[in-house]
Chimera marker file (.cmm) of the C-alpha trace (Angstrom):
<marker_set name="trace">
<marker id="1" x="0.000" y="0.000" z="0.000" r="1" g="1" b="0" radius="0.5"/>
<marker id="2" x="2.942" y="2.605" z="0.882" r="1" g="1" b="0" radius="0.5"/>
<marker id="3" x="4.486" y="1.601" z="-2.879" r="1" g="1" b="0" radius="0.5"/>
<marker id="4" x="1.056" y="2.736" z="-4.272" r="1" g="1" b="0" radius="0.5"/>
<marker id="5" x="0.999" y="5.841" z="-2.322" r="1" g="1" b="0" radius="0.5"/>
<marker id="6" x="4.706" y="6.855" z="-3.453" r="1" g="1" b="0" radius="0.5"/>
<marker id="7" x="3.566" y="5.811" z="-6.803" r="1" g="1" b="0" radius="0.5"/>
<marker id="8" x="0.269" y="8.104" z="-6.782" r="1" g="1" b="0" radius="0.5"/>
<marker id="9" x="2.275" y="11.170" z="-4.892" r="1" g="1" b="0" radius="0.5"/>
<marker id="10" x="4.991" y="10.708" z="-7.760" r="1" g="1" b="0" radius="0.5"/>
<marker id="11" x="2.516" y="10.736" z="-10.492" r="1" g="1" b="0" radius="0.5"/>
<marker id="12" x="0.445" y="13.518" z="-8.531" r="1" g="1" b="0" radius="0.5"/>
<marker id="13" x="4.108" y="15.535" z="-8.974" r="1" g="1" b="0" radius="0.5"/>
<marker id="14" x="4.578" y="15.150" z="-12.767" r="1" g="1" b="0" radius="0.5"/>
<marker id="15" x="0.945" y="16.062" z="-13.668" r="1" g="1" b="0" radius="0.5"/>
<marker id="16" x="1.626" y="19.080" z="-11.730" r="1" g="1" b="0" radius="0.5"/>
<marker id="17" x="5.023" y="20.042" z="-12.814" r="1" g="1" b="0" radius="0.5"/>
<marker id="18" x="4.328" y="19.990" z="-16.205" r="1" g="1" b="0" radius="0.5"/>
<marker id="19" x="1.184" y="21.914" z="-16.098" r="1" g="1" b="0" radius="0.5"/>
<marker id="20" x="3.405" y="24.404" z="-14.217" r="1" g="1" b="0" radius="0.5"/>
<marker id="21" x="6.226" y="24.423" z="-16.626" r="1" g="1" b="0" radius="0.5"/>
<marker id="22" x="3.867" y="24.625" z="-19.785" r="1" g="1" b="0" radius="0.5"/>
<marker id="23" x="2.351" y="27.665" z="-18.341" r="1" g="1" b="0" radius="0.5"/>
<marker id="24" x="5.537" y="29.964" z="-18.509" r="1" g="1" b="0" radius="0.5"/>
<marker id="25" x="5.665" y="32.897" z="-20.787" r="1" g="1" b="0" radius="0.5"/>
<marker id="26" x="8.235" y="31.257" z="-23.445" r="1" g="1" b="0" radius="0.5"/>
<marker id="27" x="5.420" y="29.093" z="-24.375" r="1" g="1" b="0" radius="0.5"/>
<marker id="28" x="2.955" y="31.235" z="-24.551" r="1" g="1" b="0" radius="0.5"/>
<marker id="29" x="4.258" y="33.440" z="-27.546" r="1" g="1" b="0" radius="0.5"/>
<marker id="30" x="5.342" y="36.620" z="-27.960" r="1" g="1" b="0" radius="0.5"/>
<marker id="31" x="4.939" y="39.832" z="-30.396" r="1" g="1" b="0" radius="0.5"/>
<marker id="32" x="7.797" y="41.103" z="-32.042" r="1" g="1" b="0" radius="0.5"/>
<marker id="33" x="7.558" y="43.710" z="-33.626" r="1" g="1" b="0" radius="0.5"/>
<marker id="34" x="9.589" y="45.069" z="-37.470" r="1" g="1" b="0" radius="0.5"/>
<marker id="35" x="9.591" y="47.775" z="-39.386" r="1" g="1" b="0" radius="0.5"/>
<marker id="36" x="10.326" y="47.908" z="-43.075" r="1" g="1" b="0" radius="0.5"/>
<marker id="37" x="12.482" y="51.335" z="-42.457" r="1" g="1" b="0" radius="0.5"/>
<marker id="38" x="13.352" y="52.793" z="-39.402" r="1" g="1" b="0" radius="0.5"/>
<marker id="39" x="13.920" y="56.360" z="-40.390" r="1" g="1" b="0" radius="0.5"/>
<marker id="40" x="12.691" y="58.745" z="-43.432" r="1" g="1" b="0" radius="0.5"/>
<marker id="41" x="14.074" y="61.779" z="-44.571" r="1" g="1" b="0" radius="0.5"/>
<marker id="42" x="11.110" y="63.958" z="-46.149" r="1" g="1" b="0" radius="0.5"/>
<marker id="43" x="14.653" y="66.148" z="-48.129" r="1" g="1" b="0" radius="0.5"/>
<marker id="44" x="14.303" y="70.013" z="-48.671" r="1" g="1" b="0" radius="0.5"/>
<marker id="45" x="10.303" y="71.285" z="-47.827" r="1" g="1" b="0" radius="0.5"/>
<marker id="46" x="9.343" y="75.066" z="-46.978" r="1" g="1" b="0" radius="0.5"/>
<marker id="47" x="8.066" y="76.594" z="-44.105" r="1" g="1" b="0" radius="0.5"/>
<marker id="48" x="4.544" y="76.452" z="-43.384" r="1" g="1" b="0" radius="0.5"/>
<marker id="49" x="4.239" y="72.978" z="-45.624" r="1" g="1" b="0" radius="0.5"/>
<marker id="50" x="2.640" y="69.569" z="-44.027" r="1" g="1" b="0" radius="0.5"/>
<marker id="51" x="4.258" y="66.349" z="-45.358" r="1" g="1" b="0" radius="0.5"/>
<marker id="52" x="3.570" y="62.821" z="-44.186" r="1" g="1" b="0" radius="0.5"/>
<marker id="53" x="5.033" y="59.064" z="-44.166" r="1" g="1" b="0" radius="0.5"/>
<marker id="54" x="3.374" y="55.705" z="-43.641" r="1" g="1" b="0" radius="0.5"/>
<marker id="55" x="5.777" y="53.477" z="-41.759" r="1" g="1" b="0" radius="0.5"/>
<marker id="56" x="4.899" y="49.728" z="-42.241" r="1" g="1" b="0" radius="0.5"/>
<marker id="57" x="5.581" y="47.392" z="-39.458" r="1" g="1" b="0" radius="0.5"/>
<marker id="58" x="5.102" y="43.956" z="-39.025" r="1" g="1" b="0" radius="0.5"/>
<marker id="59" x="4.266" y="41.735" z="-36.314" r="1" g="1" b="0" radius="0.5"/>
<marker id="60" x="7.499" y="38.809" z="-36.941" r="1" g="1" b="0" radius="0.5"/>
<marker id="61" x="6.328" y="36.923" z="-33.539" r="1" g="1" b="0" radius="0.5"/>
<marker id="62" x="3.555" y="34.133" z="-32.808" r="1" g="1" b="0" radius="0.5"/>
<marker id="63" x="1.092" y="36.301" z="-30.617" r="1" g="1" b="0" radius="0.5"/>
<marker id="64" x="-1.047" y="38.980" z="-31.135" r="1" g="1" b="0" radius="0.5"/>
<marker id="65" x="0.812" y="42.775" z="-31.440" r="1" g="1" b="0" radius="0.5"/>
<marker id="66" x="-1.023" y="45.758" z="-29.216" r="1" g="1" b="0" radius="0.5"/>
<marker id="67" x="-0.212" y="49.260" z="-30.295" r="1" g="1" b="0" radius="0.5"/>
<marker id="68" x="-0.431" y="50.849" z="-27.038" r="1" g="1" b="0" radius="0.5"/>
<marker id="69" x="0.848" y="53.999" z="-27.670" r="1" g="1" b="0" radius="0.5"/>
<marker id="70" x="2.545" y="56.381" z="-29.958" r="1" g="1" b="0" radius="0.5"/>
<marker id="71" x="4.206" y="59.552" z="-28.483" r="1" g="1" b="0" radius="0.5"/>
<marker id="72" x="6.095" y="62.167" z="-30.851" r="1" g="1" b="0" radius="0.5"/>
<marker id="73" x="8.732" y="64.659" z="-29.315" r="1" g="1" b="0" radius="0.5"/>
<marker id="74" x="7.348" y="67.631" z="-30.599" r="1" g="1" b="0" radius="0.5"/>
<marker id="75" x="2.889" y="68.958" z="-30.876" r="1" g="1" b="0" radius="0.5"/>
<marker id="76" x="3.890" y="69.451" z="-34.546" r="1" g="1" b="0" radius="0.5"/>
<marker id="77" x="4.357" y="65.511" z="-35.594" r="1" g="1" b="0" radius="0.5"/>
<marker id="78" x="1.107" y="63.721" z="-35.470" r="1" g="1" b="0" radius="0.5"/>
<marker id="79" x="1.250" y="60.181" z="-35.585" r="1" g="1" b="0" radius="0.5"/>
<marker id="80" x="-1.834" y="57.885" z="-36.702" r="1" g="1" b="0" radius="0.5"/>
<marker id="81" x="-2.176" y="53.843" z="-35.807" r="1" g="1" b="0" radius="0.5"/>
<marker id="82" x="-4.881" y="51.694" z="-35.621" r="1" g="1" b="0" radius="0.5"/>
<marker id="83" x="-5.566" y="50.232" z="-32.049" r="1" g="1" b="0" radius="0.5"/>
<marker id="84" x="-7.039" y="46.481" z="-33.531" r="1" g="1" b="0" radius="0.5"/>
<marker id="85" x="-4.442" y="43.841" z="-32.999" r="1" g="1" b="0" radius="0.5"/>
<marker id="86" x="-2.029" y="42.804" z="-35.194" r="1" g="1" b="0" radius="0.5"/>
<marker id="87" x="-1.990" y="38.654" z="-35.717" r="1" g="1" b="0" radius="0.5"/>
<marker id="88" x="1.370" y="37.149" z="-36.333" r="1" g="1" b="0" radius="0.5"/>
<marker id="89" x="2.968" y="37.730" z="-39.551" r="1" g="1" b="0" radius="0.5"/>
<marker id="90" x="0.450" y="40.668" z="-40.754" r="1" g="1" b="0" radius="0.5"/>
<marker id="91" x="0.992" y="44.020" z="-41.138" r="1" g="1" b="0" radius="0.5"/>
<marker id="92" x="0.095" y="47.636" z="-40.363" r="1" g="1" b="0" radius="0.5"/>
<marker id="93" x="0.772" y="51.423" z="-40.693" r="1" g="1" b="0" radius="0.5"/>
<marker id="94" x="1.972" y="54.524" z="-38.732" r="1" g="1" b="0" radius="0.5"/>
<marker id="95" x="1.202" y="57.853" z="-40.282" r="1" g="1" b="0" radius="0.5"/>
<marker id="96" x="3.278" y="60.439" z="-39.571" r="1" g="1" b="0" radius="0.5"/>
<marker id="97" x="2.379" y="64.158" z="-40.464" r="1" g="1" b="0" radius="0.5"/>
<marker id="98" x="4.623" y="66.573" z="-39.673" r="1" g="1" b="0" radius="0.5"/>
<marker id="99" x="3.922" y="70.308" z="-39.620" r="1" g="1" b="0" radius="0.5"/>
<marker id="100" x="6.781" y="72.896" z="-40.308" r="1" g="1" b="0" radius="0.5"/>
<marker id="101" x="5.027" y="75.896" z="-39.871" r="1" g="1" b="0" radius="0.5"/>
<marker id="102" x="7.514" y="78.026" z="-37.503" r="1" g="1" b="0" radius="0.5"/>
<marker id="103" x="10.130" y="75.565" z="-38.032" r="1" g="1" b="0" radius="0.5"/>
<marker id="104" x="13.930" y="76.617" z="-39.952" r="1" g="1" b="0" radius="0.5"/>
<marker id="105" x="16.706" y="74.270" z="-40.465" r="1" g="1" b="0" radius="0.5"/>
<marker id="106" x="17.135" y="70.761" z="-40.079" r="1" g="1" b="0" radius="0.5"/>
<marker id="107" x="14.445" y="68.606" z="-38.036" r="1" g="1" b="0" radius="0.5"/>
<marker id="108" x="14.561" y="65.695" z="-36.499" r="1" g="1" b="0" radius="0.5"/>
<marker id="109" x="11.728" y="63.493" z="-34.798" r="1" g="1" b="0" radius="0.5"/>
<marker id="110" x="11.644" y="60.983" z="-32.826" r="1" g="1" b="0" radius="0.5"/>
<marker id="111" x="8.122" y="58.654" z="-32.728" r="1" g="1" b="0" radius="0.5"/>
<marker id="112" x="7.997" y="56.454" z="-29.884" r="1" g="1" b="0" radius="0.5"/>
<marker id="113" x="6.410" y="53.183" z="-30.100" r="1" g="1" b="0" radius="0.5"/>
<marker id="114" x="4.402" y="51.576" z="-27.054" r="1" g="1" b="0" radius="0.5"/>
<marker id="115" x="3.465" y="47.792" z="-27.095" r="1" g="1" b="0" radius="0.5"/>
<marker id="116" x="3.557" y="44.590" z="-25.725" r="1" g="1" b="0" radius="0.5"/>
<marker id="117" x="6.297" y="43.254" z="-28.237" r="1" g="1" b="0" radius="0.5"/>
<marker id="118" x="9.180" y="41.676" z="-26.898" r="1" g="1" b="0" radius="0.5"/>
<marker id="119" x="11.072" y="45.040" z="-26.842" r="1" g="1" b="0" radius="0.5"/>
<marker id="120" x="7.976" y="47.070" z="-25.752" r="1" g="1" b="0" radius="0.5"/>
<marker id="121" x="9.405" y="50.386" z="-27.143" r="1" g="1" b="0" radius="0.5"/>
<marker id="122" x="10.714" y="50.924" z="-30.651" r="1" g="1" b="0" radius="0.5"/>
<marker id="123" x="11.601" y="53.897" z="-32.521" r="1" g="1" b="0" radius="0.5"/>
<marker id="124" x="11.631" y="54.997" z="-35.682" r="1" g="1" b="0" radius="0.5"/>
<marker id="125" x="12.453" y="59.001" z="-36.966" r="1" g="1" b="0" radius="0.5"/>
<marker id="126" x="11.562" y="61.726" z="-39.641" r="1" g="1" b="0" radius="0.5"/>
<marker id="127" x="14.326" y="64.143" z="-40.852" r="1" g="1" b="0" radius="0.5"/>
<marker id="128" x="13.690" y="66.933" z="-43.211" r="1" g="1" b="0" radius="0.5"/>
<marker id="129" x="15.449" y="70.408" z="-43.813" r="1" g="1" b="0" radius="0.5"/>
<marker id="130" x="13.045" y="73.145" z="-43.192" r="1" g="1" b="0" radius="0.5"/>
<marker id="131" x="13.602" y="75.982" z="-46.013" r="1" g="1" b="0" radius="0.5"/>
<marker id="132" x="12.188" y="79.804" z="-45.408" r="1" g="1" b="0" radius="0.5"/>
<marker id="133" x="8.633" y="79.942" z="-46.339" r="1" g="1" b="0" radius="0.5"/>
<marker id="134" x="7.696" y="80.553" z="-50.246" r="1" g="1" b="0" radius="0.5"/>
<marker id="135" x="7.980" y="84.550" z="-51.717" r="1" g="1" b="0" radius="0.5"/>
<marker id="136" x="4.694" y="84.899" z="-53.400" r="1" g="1" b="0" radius="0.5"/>
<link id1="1" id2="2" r="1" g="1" b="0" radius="0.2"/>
<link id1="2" id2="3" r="1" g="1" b="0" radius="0.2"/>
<link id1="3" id2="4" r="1" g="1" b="0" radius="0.2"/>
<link id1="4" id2="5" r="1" g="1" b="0" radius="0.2"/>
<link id1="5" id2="6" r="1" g="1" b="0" radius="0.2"/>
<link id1="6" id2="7" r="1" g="1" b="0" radius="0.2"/>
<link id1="7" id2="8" r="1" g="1" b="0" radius="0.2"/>
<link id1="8" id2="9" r="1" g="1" b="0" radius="0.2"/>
<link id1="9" id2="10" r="1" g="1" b="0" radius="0.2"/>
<link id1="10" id2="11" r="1" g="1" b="0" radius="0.2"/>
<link id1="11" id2="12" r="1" g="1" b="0" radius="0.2"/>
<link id1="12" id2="13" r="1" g="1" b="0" radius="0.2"/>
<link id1="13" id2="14" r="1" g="1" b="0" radius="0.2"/>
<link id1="14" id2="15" r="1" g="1" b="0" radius="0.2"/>
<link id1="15" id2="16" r="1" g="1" b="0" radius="0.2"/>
<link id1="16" id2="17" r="1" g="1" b="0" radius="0.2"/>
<link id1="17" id2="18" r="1" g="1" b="0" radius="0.2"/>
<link id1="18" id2="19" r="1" g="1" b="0" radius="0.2"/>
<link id1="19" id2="20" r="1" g="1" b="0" radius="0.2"/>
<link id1="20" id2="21" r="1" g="1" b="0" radius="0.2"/>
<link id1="21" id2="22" r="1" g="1" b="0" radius="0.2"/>
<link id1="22" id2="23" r="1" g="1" b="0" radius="0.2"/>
<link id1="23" id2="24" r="1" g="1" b="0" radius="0.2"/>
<link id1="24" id2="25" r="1" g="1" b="0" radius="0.2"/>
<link id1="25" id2="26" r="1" g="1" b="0" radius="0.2"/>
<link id1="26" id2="27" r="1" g="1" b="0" radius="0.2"/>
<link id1="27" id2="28" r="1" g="1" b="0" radius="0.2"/>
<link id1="28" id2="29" r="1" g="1" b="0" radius="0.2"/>
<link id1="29" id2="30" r="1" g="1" b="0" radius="0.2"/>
<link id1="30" id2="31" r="1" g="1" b="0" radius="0.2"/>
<link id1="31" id2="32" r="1" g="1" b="0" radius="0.2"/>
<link id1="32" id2="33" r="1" g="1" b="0" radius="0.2"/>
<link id1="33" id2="34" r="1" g="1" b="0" radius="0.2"/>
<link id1="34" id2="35" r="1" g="1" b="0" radius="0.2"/>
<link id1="35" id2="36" r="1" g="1" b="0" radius="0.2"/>
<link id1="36" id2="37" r="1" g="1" b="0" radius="0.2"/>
<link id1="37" id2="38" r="1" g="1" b="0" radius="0.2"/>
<link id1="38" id2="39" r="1" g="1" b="0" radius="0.2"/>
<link id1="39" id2="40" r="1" g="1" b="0" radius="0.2"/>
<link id1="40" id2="41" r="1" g="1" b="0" radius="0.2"/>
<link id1="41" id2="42" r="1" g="1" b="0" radius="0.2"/>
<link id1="42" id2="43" r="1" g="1" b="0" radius="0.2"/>
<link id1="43" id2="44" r="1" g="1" b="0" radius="0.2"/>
<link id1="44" id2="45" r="1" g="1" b="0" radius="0.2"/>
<link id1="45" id2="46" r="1" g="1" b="0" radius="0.2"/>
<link id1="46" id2="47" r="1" g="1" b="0" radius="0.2"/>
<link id1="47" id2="48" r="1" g="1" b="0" radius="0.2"/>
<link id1="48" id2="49" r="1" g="1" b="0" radius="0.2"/>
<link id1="49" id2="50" r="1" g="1" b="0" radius="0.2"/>
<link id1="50" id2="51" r="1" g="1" b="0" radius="0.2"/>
<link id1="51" id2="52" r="1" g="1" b="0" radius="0.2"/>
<link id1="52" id2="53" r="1" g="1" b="0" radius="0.2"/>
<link id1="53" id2="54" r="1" g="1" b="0" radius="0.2"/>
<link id1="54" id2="55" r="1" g="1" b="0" radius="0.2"/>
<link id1="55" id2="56" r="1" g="1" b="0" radius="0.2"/>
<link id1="56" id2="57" r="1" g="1" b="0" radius="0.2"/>
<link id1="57" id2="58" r="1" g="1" b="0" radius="0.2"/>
<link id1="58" id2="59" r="1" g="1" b="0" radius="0.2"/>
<link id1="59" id2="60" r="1" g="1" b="0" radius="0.2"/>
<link id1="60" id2="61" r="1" g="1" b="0" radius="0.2"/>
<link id1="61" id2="62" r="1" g="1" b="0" radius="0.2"/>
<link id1="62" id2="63" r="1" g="1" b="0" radius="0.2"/>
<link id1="63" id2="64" r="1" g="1" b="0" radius="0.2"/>
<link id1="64" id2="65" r="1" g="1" b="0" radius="0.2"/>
<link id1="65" id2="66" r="1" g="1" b="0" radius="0.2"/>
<link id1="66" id2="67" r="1" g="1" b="0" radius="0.2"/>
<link id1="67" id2="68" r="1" g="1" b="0" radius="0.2"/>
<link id1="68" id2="69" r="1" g="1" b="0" radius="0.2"/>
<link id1="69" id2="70" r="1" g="1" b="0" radius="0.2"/>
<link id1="70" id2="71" r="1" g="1" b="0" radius="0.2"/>
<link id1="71" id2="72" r="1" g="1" b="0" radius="0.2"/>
<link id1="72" id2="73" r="1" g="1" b="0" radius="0.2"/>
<link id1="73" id2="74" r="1" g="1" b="0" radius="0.2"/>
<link id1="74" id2="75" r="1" g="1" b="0" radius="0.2"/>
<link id1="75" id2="76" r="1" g="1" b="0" radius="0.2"/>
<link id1="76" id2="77" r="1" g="1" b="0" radius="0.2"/>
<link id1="77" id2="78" r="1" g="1" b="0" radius="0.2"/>
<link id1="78" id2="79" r="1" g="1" b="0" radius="0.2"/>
<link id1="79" id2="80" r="1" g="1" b="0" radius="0.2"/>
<link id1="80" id2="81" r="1" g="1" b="0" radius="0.2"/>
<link id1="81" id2="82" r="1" g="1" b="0" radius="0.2"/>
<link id1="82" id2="83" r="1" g="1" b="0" radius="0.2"/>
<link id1="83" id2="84" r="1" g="1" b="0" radius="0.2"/>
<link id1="84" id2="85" r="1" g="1" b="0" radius="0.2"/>
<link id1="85" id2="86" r="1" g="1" b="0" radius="0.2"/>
<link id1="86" id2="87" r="1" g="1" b="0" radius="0.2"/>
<link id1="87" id2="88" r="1" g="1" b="0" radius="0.2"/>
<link id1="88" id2="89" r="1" g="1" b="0" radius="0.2"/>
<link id1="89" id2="90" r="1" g="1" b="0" radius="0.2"/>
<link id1="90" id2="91" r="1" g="1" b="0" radius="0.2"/>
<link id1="91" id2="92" r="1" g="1" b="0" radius="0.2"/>
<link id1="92" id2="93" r="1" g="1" b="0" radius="0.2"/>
<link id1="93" id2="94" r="1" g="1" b="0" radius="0.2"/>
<link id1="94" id2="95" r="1" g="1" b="0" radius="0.2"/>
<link id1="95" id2="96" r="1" g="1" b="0" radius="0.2"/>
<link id1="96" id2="97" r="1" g="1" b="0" radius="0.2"/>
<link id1="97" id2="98" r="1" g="1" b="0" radius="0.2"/>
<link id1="98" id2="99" r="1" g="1" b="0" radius="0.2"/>
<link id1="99" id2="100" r="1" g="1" b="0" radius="0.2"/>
<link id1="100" id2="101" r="1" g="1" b="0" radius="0.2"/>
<link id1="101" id2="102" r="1" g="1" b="0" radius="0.2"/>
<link id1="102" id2="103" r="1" g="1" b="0" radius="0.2"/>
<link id1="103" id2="104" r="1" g="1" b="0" radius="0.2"/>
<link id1="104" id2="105" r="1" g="1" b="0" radius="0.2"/>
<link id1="105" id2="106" r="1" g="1" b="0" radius="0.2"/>
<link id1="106" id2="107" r="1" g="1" b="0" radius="0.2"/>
<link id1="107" id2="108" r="1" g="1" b="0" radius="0.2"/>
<link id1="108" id2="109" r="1" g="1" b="0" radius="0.2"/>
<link id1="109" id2="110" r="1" g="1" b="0" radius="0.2"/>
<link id1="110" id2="111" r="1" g="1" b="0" radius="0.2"/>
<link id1="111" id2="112" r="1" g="1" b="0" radius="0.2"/>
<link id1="112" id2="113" r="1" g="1" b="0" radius="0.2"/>
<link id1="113" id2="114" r="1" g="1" b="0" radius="0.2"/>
<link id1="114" id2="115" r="1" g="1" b="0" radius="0.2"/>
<link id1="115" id2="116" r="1" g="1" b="0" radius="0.2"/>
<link id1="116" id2="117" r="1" g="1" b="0" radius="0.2"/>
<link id1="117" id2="118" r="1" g="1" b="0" radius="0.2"/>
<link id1="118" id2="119" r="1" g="1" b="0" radius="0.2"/>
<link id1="119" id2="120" r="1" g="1" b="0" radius="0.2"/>
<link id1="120" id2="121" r="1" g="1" b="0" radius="0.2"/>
<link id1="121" id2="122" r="1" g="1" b="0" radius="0.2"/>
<link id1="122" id2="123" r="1" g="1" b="0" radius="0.2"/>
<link id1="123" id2="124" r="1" g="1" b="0" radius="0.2"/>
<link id1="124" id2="125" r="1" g="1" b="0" radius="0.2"/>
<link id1="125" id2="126" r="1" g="1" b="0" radius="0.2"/>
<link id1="126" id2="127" r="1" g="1" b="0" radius="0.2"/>
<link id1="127" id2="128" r="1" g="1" b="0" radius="0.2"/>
<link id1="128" id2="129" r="1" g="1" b="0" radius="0.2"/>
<link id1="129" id2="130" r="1" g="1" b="0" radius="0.2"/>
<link id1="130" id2="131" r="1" g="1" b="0" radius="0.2"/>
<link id1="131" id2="132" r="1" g="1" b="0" radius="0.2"/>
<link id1="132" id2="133" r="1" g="1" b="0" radius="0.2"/>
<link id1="133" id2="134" r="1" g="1" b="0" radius="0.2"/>
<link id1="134" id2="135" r="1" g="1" b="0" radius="0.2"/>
<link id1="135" id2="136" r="1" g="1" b="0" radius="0.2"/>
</marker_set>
């Protein structure tokens, strides 16, 4: 009877163990997160003008990609995302608008990506060279 009981406890220990060790977080997936370029350059624009730039990422891991959050340096770079999850191995898009009214020189943005990816910020940047505004 005490084999039987050792035998049941042992058994009782597996069955647990592995439900434990199948439950940690490298088996549960995670998001990574890609982006097709990490930096644009918009060249020579004038004062006053608005450009923007799509950035495509991609979600390279095997779980679900959350957008959290995307934070600019500076009120005149707007950034657009959409908030739906992105499945493993699709796609999506960042807008980026950038405003250069009162602006002279050469800019440069950072955009600040939140998430749950495996490195839960990434950043990617606009450059452009800010001319004086148009003589009419």
């Amino acid at each position: 009877m005490n084999a039987l009981k050792i035998i049941f406890s042992f058994s009782f220990f597996i069955l647990i163990s592995s439900i434990t060790f199948s439950q940690t977080p490298e088996n549960k997936g995670v998001a990574k997160i890609h982006f097709e370029e990490e930096s644009f350059d918009f060249g020579d624009i004038y004062q006053g003008d608005v450009v923007q730039h799509t950035f495509i990422l991609k979600n390279t891991g095997s779980a679900p990609l959350l957008l959290t959050n995307v934070a600019t340096t500076c009120g005149c770079t707007a950034p657009n995302w959409s908030r739906e999850p992105i499945l493993p191995g699709k796609e999506s898009e960042i807008l980026v608008k950038f405003d250069s009214r009162g602006k002279s020189g050469i800019q440069n943005k950072i955009i600040t990506i939140y998430s749950n990816a495996e490195t839960p910020q990434t950043r990617v940047k606009i450059t452009t060279n800010v001319l004086p505004a148009k003589q009419n």
